[in-house]
N, C-alpha and C positions, 0 to 999 in steps of 0.2 A: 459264452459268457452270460451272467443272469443280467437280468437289466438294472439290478442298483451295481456291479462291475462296472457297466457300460457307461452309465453317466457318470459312475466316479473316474474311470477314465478320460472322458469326454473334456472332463472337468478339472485336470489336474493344474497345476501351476505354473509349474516350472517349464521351459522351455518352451512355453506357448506361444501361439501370435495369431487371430489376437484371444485372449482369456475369454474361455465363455464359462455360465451357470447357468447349465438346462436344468429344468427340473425332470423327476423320471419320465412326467407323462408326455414332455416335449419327446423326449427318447424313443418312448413307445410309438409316440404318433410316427416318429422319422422310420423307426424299426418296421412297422407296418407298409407306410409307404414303399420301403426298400420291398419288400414281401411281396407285393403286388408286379415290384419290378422283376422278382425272379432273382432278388442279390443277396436276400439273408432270408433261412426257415428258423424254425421252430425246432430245438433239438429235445427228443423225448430220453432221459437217464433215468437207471435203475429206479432210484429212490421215486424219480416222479412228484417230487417236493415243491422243485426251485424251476418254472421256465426257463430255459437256456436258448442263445442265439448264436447259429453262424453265419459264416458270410459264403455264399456261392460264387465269387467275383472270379474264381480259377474255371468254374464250366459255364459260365457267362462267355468271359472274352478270352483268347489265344495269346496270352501274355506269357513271354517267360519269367521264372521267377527272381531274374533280377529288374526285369518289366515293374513286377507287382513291387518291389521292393519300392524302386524310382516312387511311383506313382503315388504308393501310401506315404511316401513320406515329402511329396510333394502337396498333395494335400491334409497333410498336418498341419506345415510349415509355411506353404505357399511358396514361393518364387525365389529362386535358390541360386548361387552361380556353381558350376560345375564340381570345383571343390570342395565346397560345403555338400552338394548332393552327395558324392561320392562317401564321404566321410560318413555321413548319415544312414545314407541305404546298406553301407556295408556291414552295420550294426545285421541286419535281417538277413542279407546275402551276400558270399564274399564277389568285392569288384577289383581284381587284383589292380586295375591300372586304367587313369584317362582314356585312351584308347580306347579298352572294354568299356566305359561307361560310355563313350561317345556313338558305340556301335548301337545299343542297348537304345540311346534316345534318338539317335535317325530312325530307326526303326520305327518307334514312337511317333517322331516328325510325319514319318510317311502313311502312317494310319490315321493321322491327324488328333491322336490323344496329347498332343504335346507342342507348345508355343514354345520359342526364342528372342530373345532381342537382339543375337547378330549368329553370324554364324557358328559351328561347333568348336571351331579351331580357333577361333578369338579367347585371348584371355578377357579377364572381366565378363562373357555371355552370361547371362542368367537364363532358366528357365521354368515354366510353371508348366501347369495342365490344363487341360480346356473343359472342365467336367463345370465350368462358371455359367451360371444362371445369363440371360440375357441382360438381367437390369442389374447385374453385378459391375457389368462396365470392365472385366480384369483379362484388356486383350492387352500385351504386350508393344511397348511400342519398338517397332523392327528397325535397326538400326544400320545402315547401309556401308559395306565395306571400304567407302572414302568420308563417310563422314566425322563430322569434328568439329568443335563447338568455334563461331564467332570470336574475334578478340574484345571485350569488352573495352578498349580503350582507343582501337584500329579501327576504321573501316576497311582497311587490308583485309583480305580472306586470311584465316588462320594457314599455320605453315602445314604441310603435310603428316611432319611428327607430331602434332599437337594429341593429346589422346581422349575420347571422348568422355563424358563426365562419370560413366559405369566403368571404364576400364581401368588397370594402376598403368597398364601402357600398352604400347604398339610395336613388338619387336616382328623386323623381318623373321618371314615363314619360317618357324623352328621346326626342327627336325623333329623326329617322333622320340625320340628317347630324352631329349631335351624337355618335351613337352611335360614327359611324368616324371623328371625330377620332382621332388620331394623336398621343399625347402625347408628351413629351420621355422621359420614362420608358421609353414605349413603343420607343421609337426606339434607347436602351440597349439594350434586351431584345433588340431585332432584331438587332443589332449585334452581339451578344454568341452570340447562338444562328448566325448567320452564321458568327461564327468558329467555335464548336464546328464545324458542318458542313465548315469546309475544312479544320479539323484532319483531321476522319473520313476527307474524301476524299482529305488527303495519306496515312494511314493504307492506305488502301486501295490509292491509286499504289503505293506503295510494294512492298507485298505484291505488285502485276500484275506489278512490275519484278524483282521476288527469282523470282519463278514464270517470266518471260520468260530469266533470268543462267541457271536451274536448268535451264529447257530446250535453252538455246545450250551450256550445258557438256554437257548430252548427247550433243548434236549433235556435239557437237568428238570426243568421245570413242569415239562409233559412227565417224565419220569415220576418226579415227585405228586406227581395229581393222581395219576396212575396206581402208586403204591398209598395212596391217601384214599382212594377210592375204595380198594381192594383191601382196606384196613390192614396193612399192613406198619 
């Protein structure tokens, strides 16, 4: 990608969190940084017009590619619960079923690219990545498999079914086929995070095609100096 791509990328609207406005040379500066790290070169094309950049992040680290998929869209997004990731990464890689995405992020767990707030098999678990700066402060708080909020009106301890403030509930250990049901809700959700995504990638069309008008009126106009020159 050339670097005004990259920050209009960086920079888009829709489905962010939270919104930022780099300017290009913030980008550059970041692009260089990554460069030093061995995570993105310099790509050299024909014309040799336009710098271009990609990312090295596949002969970096031993991720598979629905690894890579989690990951980027982990950090777009940040901190995701299972369903939502799933929905999202799938856009980049197909993740036929919970189960596969839960394999995918133990994996992750165990290399230590990847925080939780309770276990895999909890509904409501959310999860992020750990690529956070130190004074970001964005460690996950881990949420223990009997915990559960106080009664606010009791000094009773809360009942066992109570469900803690992340989760919609607490059902005894479901089965695996039970777990990738597919609910109607769910299928909104899909639906609706689908569209975000085509808005982003008309978002981004668009942008390629202002950058394509921007380039051809160059074009016309070196032309024209050319044949103005050459008296023609």
């Amino acid at each position: 990608m050339t670097l005004k791509g990259l920050t209009t990328g960086c920079n888009q609207k829709s489905n962010r969190s939270p919104l930022t406005d780099y300017s290009e040379d913030s980008v550059y500066d970041t692009l260089e940084q990554l460069r030093e790290l061995g995570l993105t070169a310099v790509v050299h094309t024909e014309s040799g017009r336009t710098e271009r950049f990609r990312h090295y992040v596949r002969k970096c680290y031993d991720f598979t590619e629905p690894q890579l998929a989690i990951l980027t869209e982990l950090l777009l997004r940040g901190r995701q619960t299972l369903g939502e990731l799933r929905a999202r990464a799938s856009r980049m890689v197909p993740i036929d079923s919970l189960t596969d995405l839960r394999n995918e992020l133990d994996s992750l767990l165990d290399q230590g690219y990847l925080q939780a707030t309770a276990d895999l098999e909890r509904r409501g678990t959310e999860v992020d990545h750990t690529f956070y700066g130190p004074q970001e402060n964005k460690d996950l708080e881990v949420r223990s498999a009997n915990s559960a909020p106080a009664s606010p009106t009791s000094s009773s301890p809360a009942p066992a079914t109570s469900a803690p403030v992340l989760e919609e509930s607490s059902p005894a250990a479901p089965t695996s086929s039970s777990r990738d049901t597919v609910t109607p809700t769910e299928d909104l959700a899909e639906l609706k995070l689908e569209l975000e995504d085509i808005r982003t990638e008309n978002e981004v069309l668009k942008s390629s095609l202002q950058q394509l008008e921007d380039q051809v009126s160059t074009l016309a106009e070196q032309v024209t100096e050319m044949r103005r020159e050459l008296g023609m």
